[in-house]
N, C-alpha and C positions, 0 to 999 in steps of 0.2 A: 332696650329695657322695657319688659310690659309691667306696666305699672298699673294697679286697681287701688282706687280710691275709693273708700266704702265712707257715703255720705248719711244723712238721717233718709229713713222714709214716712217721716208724717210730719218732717217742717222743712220746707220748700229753701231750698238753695238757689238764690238768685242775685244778681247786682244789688236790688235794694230788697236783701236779708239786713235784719235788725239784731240776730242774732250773734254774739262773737262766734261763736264757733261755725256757722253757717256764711259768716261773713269770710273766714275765711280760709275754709274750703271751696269758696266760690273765686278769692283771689290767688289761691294758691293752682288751682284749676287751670286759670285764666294765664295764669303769667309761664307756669310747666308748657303750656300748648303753645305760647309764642318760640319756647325750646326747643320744641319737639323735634324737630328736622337735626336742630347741633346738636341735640345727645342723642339723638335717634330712640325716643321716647314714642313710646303707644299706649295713651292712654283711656283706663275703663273709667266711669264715674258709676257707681250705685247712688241712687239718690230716689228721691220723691219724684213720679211722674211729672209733680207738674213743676219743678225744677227748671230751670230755664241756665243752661253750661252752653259755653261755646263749642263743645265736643257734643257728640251723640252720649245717651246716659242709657246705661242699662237698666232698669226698674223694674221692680214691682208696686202697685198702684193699685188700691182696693177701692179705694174714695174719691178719684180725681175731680166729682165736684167742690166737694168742701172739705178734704181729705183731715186739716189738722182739728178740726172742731171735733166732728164725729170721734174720731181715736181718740181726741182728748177726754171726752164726755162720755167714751167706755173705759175709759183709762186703763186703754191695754193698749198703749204705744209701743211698748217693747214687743210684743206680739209683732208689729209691723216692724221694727225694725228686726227681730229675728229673721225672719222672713227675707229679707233683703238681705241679710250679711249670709243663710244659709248658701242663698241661691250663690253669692260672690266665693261663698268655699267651696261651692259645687264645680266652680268652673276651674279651682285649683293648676289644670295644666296651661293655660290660655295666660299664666302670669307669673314673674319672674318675682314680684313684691308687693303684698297688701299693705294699704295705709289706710287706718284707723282712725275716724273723725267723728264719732259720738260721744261727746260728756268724757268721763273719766275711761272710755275703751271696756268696761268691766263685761259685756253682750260679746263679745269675740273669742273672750279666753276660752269657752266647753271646747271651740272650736279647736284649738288652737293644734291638738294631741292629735288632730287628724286631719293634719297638712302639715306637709316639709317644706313647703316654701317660709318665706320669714314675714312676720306682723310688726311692723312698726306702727306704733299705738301713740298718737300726742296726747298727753295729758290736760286736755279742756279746762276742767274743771274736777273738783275732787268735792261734792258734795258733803259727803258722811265720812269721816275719817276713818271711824273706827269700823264701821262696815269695809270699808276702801281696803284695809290695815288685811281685817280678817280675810276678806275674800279673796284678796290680790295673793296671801300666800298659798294657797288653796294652787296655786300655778308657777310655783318657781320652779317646776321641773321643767317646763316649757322653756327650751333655750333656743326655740325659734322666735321668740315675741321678744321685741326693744323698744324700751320708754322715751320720747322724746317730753323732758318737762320743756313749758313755756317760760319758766323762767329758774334762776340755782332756788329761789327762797321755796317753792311749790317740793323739792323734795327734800325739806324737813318733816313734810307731813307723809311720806313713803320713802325713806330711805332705804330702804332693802329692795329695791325690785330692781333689774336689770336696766340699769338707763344707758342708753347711748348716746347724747348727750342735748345741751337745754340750746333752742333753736327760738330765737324774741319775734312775737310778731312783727310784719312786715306792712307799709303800707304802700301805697301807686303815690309818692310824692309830687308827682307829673296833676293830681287832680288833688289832693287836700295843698295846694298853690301856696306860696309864702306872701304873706302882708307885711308890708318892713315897719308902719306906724300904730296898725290898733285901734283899740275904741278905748271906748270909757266905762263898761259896763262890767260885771263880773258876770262867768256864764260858769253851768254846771249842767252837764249832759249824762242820761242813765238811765236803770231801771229805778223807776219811783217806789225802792226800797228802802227800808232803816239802814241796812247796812252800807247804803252809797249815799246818805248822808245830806239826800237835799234840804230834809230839817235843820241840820244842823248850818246849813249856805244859808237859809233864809235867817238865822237865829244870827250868823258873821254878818250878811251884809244888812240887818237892820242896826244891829247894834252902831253900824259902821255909817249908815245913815247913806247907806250904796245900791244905786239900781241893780239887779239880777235878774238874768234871763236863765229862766230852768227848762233845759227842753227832755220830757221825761215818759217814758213809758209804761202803760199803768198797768200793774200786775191784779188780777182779781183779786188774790189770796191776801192783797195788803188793801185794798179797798177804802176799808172802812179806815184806816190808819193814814193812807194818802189823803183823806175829808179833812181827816181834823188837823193834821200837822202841816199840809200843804193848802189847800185851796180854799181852807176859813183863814189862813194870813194871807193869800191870796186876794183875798176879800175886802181886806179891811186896809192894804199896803197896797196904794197905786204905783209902788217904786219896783214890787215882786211883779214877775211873769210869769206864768206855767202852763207851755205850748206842749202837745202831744199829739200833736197833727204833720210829723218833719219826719222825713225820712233821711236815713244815713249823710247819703249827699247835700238834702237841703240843708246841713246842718253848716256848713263848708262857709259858706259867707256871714257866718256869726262865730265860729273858731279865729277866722281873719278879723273882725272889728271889733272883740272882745280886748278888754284889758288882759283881763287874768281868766284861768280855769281854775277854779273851786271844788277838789273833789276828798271830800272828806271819809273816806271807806274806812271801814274797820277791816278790811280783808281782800285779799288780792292777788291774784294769779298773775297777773299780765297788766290789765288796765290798756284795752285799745283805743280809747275815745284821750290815752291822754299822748300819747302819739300824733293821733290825728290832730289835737290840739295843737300840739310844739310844732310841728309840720308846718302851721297855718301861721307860726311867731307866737301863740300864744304861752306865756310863762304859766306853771302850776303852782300851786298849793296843796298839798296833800299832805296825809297823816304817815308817818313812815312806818307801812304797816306792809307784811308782803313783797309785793317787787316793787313796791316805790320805789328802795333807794337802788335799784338797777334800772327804774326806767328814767327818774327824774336826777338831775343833776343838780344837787342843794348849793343855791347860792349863783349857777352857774343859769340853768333853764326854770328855775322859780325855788322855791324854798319848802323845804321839807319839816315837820313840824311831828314832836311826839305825839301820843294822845292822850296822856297821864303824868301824871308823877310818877305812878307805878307801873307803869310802860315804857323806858325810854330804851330806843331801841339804837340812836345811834347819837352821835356830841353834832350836832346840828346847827349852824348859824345862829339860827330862833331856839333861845333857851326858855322861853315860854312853853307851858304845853298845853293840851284841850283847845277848847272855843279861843282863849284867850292868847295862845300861840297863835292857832289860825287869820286870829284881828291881827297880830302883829307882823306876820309876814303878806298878810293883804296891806298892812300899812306903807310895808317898806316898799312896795311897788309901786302903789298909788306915789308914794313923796318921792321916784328918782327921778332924777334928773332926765331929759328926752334922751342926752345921749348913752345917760346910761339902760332907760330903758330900751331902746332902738338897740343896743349893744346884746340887750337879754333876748329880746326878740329874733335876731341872727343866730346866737348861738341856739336858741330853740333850733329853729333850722337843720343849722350845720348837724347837730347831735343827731338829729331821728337821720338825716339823711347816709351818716357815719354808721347808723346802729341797727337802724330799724325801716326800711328800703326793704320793699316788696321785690328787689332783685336781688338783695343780701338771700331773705329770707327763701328765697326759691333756689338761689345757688347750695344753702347749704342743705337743704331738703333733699336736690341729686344727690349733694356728697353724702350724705345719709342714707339713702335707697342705693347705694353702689358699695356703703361698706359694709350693711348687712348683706347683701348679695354674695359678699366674698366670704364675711364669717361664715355664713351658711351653708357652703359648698360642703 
């Protein structure tokens, strides 16, 4: 099977990408090539020159000094990534199956009408719906392209496109290691955005009169909104944290000594930091919004909480809902018992190890790149 993985070209795929989707097409990459010899797999990477794969990468590379700044600050990225997926269609005979790893896949489809080999497309992220909605039907003639969703709730918002089916991210359980006892702390990890809710962590654990460690990435375009909601309580609460200096991995032995993960999203595709959480024993909190209640186990691996009165999306343990659900199921963790919390802790575990295994996730990726092969004959 030749297999071409079509990566970004102006944001670097590497072991410590911060990126979801970069993260993992760099694990997915990584874990296909320990395969490679048992399915007798050959694989291409397209990607950023200065990408760092265990495989040789194919590239094109305008910028290899400071490649994502410069593209960012002409804000003609898609330019570079055309660029890179042209060249990957150009070499059409050299490949048995293209996989698709930008954002929502939407830069591949012109393509698509001129190649017969088949495009499987994961769905990352789906940005603008309604753009997503209009432009994705622009190509339902194309019955070489198949949708992987990351999870079943991401295709309520494209239900008409050709899906072949919903594949949960995966992670290396062998390195986000299990802690069987925990800390004392609450932690919440992310892009330091309104919609991942670290305002709302700092608003739970003051109220709660609970230390929090927020380790958070700062996005320019929220700035001025990260000052005042984050780092002036920051300021005034020696019990808040707000580290933005950790990468991926160093995050790993604070997943293991944390109580609880706090992640209060209004929205949600996947959520991989809460994998990597449960992975480490840590129980969750979240708002059951998205693929919470596919990735969290209410009651089982932490507790799931509406986020409204007029939102309730499922009959939840915690019949509280807002800020004041999310106190009550930080309560119920804080008050159990060791053995019941030791108990939640395991079952974190067991569940990502059961679901969400970076070898689930790569066995069913083959069986997906071998059943499009066959449809496509």
């Amino acid at each position: 099977m030749r297999l071409a993985i079509i990566g970004s070209n102006y944001i670097n795929v590497d072991k410590n990408s911060r990126k979801g989707t970069e993260i993992f097409t760099y694990s997915l990459i990584q874990s296909l090539s320990a395969h490679a010899k048992e399915y007798s797999l050959k694989i291409t990477a397209f990607a950023s020159g200065e990408s760092k794969l265990p495989i040789p990468i194919e590239s094109i590379d305008y910028l290899p000094s400071n490649s994502y700044k410069n593209i960012h600050e002409y804000n003609k990225h898609f330019i570079f990534e055309l660029a890179l997926i042209s060249k990957a269609i150009s070499l059409e005979k050299e490949f048995d199956v293209y996989h698709m790893n930008i954002g929502d896949g939407d830069l591949i489809l012109p393509f698509a009408q001129f190649v017969s080999k088949p495009i499987v497309i994961t769905l990352h992220r789906i940005i603008d719906e309604e753009y997503t909605r209009k432009y994705f039907s622009l190509f339902q003639e194309n019955k070489n392209v198949y949708f992987i969703s990351i999870s079943n709730s991401q295709r309520k918002i494209l239900p008409h496109i050709n899906y072949l089916t919903t594949i949960y991210h995966g992670i290396d359980t062998s390195i986000f290691r299990f802690h069987a006892t925990g800390g004392k702390t609450i932690m919440w990890a992310g892009r330091a955005i309104p919609s991942k809710g670290p305002d709302v962590v700092i608003e739970v654990a003051t109220q709660l009169k609970k230390e929090v460690m927020l380790y958070g990435i700062p996005k320019p375009e929220h700035k001025q909104w990260m000052n005042e909601n984050i780092l002036k309580k920051v300021e005034t609460n020696p019990s808040i944290h707000f580290i933005t200096d950790k990468s991926r991995y160093e995050l790993i032995p604070f997943f293991q000594t944390s109580k609880l993960f706090l992640f209060p999203t209004t929205e949600e595709h996947f959520g991989l930091v809460l994998i990597e959480a449960m992975s480490c024993g840590t129980p969750v909190v979240a708002y059951g919004v998205g693929s919470i209640p596919e990735v969290v186990k209410d009651g089982v691996t932490g507790f799931i909480v509406n986020p409204s009165d007029k939102e309730i999306q499922g009959e939840w343990i915690v019949k509280k809902t807002g800020i004041e659900g999310l106190k009550e199921a930080v309560e119920r963790i804080y008050a159990m018992s060791e053995e019941e919390y030791l108990a939640m802790r395991k079952a974190c575990r067991d569940h990502v190890e059961k679901y969400f295994s970076l070898e689930k996730m790569t066995q069913q990726y083959i069986e997906a790149y071998k059943k499009v092969i066959n449809l496509n004959k």
